[in-house]
C-alpha positions as CSV (number, residue, x, y, z in Angstrom):
1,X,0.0,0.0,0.0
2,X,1.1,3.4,-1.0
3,X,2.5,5.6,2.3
4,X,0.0,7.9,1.8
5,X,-3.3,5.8,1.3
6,X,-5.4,4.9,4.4
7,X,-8.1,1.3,3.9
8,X,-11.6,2.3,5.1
9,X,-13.6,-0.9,5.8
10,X,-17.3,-0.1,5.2
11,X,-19.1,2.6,3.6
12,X,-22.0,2.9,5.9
13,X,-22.4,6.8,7.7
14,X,-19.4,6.3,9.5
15,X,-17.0,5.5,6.7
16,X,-18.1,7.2,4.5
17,X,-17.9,10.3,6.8
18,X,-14.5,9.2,6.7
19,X,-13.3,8.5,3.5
20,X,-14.6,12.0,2.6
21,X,-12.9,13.8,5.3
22,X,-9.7,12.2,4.5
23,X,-9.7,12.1,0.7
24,X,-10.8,16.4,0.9
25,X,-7.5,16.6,2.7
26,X,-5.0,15.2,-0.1
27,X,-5.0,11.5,1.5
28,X,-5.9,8.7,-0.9
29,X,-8.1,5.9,0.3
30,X,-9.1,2.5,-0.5
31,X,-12.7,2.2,0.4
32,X,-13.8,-1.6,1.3
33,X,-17.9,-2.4,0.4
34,X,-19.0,-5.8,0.8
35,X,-22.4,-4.9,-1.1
36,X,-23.7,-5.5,-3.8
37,X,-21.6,-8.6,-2.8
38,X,-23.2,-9.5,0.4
39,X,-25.9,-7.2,2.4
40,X,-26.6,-7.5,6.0
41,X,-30.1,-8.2,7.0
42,X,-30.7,-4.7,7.9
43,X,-29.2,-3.5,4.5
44,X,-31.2,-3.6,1.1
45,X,-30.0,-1.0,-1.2
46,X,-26.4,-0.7,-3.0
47,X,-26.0,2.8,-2.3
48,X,-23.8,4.2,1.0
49,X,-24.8,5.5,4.0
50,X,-28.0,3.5,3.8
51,X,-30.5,4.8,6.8
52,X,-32.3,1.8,8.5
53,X,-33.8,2.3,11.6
54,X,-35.4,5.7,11.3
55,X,-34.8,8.8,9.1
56,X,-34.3,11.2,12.1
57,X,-30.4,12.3,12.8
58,X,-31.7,13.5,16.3
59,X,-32.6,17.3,17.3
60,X,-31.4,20.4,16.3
61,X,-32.0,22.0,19.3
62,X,-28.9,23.1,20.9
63,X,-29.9,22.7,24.4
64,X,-30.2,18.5,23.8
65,X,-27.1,16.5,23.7
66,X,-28.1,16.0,19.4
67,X,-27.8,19.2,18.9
68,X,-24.6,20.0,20.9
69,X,-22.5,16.9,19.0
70,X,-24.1,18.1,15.6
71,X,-22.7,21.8,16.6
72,X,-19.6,20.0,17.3
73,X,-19.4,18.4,14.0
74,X,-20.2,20.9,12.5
75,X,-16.9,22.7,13.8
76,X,-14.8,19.9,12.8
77,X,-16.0,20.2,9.3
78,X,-18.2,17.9,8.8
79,X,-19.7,16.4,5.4
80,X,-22.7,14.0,6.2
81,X,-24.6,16.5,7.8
82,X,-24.3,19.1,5.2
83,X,-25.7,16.8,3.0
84,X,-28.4,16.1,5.5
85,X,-29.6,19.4,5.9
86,X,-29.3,19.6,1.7
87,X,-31.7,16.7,1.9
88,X,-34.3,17.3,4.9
89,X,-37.5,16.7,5.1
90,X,-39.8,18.9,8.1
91,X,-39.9,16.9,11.4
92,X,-40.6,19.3,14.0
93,X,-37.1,20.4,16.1
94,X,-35.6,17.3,14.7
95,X,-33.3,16.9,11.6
96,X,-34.6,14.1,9.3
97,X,-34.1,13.5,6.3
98,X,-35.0,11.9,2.6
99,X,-33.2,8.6,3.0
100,X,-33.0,7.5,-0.3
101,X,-32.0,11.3,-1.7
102,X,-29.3,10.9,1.6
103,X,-28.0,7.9,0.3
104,X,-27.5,9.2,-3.3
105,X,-25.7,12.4,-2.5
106,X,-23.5,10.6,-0.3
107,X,-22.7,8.0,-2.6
108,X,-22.4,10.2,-5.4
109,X,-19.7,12.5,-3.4
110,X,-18.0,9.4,-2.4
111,X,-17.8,8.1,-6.1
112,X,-17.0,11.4,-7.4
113,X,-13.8,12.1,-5.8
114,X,-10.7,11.5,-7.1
115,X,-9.0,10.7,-3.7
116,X,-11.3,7.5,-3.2
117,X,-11.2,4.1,-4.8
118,X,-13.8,2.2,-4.4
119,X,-13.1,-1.6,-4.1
120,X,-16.1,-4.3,-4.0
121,X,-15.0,-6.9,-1.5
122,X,-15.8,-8.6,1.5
123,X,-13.2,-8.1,4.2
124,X,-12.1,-11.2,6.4
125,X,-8.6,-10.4,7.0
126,X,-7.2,-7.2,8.3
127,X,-3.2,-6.2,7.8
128,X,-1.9,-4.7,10.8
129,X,0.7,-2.8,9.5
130,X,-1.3,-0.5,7.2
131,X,-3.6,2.3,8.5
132,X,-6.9,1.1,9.0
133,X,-10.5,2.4,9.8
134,X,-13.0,-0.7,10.1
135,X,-16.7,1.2,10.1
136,X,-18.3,-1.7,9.3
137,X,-20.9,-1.8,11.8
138,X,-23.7,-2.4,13.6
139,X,-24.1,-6.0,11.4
140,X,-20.7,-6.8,10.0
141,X,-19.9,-10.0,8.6
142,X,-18.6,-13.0,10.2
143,X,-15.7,-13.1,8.9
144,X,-15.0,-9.9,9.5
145,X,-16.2,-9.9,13.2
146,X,-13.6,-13.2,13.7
147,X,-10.4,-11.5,12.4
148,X,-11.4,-8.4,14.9
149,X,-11.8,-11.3,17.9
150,X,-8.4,-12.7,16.8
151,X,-6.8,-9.4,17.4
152,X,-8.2,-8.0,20.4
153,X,-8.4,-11.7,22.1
154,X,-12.3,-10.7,23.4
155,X,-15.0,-12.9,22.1
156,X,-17.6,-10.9,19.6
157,X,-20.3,-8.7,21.8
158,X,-24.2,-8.5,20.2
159,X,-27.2,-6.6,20.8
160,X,-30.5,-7.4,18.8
161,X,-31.7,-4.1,17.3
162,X,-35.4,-3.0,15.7
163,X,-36.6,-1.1,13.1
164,X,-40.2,0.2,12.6
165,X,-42.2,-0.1,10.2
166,X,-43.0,2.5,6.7
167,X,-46.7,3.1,5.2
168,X,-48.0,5.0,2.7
169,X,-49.7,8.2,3.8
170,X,-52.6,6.9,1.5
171,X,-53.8,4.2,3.6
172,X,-54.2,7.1,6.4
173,X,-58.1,8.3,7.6
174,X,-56.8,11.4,8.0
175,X,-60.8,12.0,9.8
176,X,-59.1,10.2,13.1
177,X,-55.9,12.0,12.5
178,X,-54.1,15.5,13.3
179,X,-51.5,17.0,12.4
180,X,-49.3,18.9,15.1
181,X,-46.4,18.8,17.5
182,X,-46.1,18.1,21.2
183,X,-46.0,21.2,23.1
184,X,-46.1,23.1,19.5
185,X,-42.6,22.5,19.0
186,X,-42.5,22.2,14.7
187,X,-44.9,23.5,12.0
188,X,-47.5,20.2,12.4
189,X,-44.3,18.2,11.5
190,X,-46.3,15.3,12.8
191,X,-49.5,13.5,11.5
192,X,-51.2,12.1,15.2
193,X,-53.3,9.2,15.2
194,X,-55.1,9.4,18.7
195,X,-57.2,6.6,20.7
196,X,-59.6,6.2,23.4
197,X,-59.5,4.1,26.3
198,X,-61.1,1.7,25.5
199,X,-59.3,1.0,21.4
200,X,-56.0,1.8,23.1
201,X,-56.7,-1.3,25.6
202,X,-57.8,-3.3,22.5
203,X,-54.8,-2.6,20.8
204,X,-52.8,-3.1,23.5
205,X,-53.8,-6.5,24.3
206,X,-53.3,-7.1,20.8
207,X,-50.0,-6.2,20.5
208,X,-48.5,-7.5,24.2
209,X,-50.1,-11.5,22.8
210,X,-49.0,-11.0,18.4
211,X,-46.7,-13.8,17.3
212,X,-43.0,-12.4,17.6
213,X,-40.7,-13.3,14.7
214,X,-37.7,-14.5,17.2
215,X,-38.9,-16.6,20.4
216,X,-35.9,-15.3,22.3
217,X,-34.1,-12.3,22.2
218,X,-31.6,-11.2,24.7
219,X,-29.6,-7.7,25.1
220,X,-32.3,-5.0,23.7
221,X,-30.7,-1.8,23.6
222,X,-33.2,0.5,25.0
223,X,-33.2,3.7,22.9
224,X,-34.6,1.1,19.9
225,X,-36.7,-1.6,21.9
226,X,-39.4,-3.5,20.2
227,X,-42.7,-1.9,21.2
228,X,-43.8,-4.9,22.3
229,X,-41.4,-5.6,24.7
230,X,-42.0,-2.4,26.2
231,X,-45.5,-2.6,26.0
232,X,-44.9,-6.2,27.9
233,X,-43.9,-4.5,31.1
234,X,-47.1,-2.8,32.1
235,X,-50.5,-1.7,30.9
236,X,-49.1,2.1,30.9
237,X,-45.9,1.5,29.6
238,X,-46.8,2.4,26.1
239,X,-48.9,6.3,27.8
240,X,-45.5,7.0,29.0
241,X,-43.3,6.1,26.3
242,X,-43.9,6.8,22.6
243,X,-48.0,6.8,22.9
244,X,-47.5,9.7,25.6
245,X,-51.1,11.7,25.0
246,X,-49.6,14.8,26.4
247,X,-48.5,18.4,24.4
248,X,-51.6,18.4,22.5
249,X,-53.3,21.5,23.6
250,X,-56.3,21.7,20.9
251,X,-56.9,17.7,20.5
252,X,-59.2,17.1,24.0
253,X,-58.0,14.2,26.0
254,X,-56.4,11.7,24.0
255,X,-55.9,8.7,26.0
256,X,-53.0,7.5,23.7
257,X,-51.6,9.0,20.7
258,X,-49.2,7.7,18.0
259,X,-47.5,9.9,16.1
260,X,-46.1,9.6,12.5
261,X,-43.0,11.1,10.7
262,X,-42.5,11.7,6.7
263,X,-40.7,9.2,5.9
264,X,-39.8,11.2,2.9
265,X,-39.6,14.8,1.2
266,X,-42.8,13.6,-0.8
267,X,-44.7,12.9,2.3
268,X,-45.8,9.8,0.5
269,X,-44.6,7.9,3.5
270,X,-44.7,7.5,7.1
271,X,-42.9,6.3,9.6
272,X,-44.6,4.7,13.2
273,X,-42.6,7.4,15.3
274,X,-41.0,4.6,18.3
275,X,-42.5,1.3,17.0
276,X,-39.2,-0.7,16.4
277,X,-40.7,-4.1,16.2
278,X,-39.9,-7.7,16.3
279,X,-43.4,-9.0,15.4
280,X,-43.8,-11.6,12.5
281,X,-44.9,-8.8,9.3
282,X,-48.7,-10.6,9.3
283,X,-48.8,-9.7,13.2
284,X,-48.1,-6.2,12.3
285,X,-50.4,-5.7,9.9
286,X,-53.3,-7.0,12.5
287,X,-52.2,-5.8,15.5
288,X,-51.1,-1.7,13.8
289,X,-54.7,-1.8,11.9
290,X,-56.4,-1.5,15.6
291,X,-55.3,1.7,15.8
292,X,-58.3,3.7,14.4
293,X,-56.7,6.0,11.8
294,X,-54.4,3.1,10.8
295,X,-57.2,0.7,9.9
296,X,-56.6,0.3,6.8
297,X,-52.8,0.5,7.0
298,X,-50.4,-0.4,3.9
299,X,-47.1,-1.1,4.9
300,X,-44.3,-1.0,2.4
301,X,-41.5,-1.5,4.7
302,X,-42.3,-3.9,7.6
303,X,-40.6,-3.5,11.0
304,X,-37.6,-6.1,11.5
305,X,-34.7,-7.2,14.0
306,X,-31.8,-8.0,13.4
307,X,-28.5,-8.5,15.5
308,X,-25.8,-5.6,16.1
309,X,-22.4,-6.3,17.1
310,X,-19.5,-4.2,18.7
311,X,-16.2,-5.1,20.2
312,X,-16.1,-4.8,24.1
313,X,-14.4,-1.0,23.7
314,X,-13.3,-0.8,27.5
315,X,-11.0,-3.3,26.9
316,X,-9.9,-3.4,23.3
317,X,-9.8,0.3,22.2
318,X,-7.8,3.8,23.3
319,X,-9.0,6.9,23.9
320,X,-8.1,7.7,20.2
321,X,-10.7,5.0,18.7
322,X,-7.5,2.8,17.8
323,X,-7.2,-1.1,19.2
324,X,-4.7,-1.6,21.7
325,X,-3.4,-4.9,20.2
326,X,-2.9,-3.6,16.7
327,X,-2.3,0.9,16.9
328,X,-2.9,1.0,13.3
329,X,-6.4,0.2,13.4
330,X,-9.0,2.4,14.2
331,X,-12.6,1.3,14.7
332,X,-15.4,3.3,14.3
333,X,-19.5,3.7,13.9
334,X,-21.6,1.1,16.1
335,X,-18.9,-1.4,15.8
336,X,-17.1,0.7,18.0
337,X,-20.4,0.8,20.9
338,X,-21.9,3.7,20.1
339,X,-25.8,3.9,19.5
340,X,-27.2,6.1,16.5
341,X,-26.7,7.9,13.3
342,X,-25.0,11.1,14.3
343,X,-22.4,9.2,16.6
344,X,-21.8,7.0,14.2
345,X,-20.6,9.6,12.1
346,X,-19.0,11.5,15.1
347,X,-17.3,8.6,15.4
348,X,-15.7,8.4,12.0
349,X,-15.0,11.6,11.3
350,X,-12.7,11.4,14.7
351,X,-11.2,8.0,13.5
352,X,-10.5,9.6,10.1
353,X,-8.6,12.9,12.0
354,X,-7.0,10.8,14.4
355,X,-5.5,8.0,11.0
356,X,-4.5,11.5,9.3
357,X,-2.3,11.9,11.7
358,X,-1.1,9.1,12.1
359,X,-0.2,8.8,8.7
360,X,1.6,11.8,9.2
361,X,3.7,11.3,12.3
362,X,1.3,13.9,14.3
363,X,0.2,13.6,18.1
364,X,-2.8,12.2,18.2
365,X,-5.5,12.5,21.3
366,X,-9.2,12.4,22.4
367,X,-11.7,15.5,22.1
368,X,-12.1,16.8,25.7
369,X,-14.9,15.5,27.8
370,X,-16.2,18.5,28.2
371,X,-17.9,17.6,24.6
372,X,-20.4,15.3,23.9
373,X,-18.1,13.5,21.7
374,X,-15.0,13.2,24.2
375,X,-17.0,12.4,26.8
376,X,-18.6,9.5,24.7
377,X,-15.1,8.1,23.5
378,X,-14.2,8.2,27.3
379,X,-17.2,6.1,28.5
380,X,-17.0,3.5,25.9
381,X,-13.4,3.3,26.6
382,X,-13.7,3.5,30.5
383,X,-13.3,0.0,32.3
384,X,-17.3,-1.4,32.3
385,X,-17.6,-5.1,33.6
386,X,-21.4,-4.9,32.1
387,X,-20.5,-2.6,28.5
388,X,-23.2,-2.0,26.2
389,X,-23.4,0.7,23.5
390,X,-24.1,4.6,25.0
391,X,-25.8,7.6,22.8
392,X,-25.4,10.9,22.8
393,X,-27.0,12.2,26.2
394,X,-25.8,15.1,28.8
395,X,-25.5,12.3,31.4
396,X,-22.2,11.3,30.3
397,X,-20.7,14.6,30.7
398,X,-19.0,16.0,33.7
399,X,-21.8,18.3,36.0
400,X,-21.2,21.9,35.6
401,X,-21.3,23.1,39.4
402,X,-23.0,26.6,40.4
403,X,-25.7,26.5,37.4
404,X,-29.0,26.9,37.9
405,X,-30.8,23.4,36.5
406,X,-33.0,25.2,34.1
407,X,-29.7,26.3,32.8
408,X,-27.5,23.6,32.7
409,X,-28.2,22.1,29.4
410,X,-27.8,25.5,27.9
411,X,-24.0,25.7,29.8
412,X,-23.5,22.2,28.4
413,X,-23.6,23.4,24.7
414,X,-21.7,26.8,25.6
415,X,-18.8,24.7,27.3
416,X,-18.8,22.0,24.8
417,X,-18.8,24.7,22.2
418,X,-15.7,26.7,23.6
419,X,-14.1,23.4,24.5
420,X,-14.3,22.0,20.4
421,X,-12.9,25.2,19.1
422,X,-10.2,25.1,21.4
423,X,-9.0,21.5,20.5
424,X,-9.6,22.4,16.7
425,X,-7.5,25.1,17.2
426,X,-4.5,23.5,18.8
427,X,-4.8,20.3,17.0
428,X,-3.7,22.4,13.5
């Protein structure tokens, strides 16, 4: 391999996030793809960066731990999200976006630049002499997931992950719906699809009793669990969790509400807003059409499970994203234990600064955890006897001490902000 060329394994959000930010800066990379080879069972489409599990890249809103990484990435010039926000589609304070448009610009930027060769190929060796980024998360193949056991000596860690399901916005009676945000936070982003007592319990006991697709599942993450399993853990579960009937100020007294995203610019589709499912797709059908403005539902992507898997970060990675057993390889995206879109591409685009300089004899180091990103890398790399993948959240940050609490989340963002530019700066 040429001195100057960096291997990026997997052109999902985080790799290509990384091949990007690399290949803009003069460095030539070999980007690895195993479709249109061999797709995951979460994966469908031959284009990168494919969205799965929901088209939302988390708020905008500075004052919430999305918006304070975004802002972050944003300083450390990064390309996904400008092609997000090229791409949105209106969701209320959240940024979401057209995934198939997503998926095309990305691929299109990737494919486009001279600084990138693509190279079609299942990966089931890795060299560890030559500057690697392995993005090939959250469903990797196996014989990928067994050379990256054989290196770090830890056995493969999984998590079973959800996705929910896509209708048309024609199978909608829009007579039972509204549209509107919570609290009026959006422009009626959201199309609401309310129920009574009595059709929520119908629906309800539906859903906690529907044939599941997998008999056992073990290790749910919880920011994606199947409805029914939370619905399985108390007759309320549901009115406090994604059917909250609360924030609806001209709608009377819902007694449960679920709300619907566009699932595209179009608004041709919809997505069940927090119904990740693991039912079997003739269950869904049934058990969804009890909602009354979803009776005649027409699903064109049904809800589905599949397994995730991540190396055990506490003990196999540094601070830096690299593994300790083999300094030349970085891992990033979900493979790496983080949870979601945006810290998947966090993730990448720090691999892809920290390789950089690598490649160049630079000092390399960690983003302060006074960020959301730093203090993300340090928990996943922080001794856990019981590790499982960690989002974005202000929970992980150190407390700020002699704030007010209704104005702590805004002296989050302010620190985190001052605290990026700093490292930007000294880091050039």
């Amino acid at each position: 391999m040429p001195s100057n060329t960096v291997n990026i394994i997997g052109a999902g959000l985080a790799g290509s996030e990384a091949a990007l930010y690399l290949a803009d800066r003069g460095v030539k990379v070999n980007l690895y793809e195993a479709k249109p080879l061999w797709y995951s069972p979460a994966h469908s489409k031959p284009d990168f960066a494919e969205i799965v599990c929901s088209n939302s890249l988390k708020s905008t809103v500075t004052t919430t731990a999305g918006g304070t990484l975004k802002n972050e990435l944003d300083i450390l010039g990064c390309t996904l999200l400008k092609i997000a926000r090229e791409v949105s589609v209106p969701a209320g304070s959240a940024l979401a976006v057209d995934r198939d448009a997503f998926s095309a610009r990305v691929t299109n930027a990737v494919r486009s630049n001279a600084n990138i060769t693509v190279i079609d190929k299942i990966v089931t060796q890795l060299n560890r002499e030559e500057i690697t980024v392995v993005c090939a998360g959250p469903v990797c193949h196996d014989g990928l997931a067994d050379a990256l056991s054989n290196i770090t000596g830890e056995k493969s860690l999984h998590f079973f992950d959800a996705a929910a399901p896509i209708i048309t916005a024609e199978c909608i009676d829009y007579s039972r719906a509204f549209f509107g945000a919570r609290y009026g936070k959006g422009d009626a982003d959201y199309l609401n699809c309310p129920m009574n007592k009595q059709e929520y319990l119908e629906f309800y006991n539906a859903l906690i009793t529907a044939e599941r697709a997998v008999d056992k599942v073990g290790g749910v993450f919880e920011g994606c669990m199947p409805v029914e399993v939370m619905a399985a853990r108390g007759e309320d579960a549901l009115r406090f969790g994604p059917l909250r009937p609360v924030g609806f100020r001209d709608a009377g007294k819902p007694y449960a509400v679920l709300q619907l995203r566009r699932e595209n610019a179009e608004g041709t589709l919809y997505n069940l807003v927090g119904f990740q499912t693991n039912l079997k797709f003739g269950e869904q059908k049934r058990v969804f059409s009890l909602i009354p403005a979803l009776k005649n539902i027409e699903i064109v992507r049904y809800g589905v499970m599949h397994r995730n898997t991540f190396i055990n970060a506490p003990v196999a990675l540094t601070s830096e994203l690299r593994l300790k057993n083999a300094p030349n390889i970085f891992i990033a995206g979900q493979l790496c234990g983080v949870e979601g879109y945006v810290e998947s591409i966090a993730t990448g685009l720090l691999a892809a600064i920290n390789a950089r300089k690598l490649l160049y004899n630079e000092p390399i180091s960690a983003p302060p955890e006074y960020t959301v990103l730093g203090a993300l890398i340090k928990y996943i790399t922080t001794p856990n006897m019981d590790f499982q993948p960690m989002n974005a959240n202000f929970g992980i940050l150190p407390m700020i001490d002699g704030v007010k609490k209704a104005d702590r989340k805004q002296a989050y963002y302010d620190r985190s902000n001052a605290c990026m530019r700093e490292w930007v700066k000294n880091m050039r």
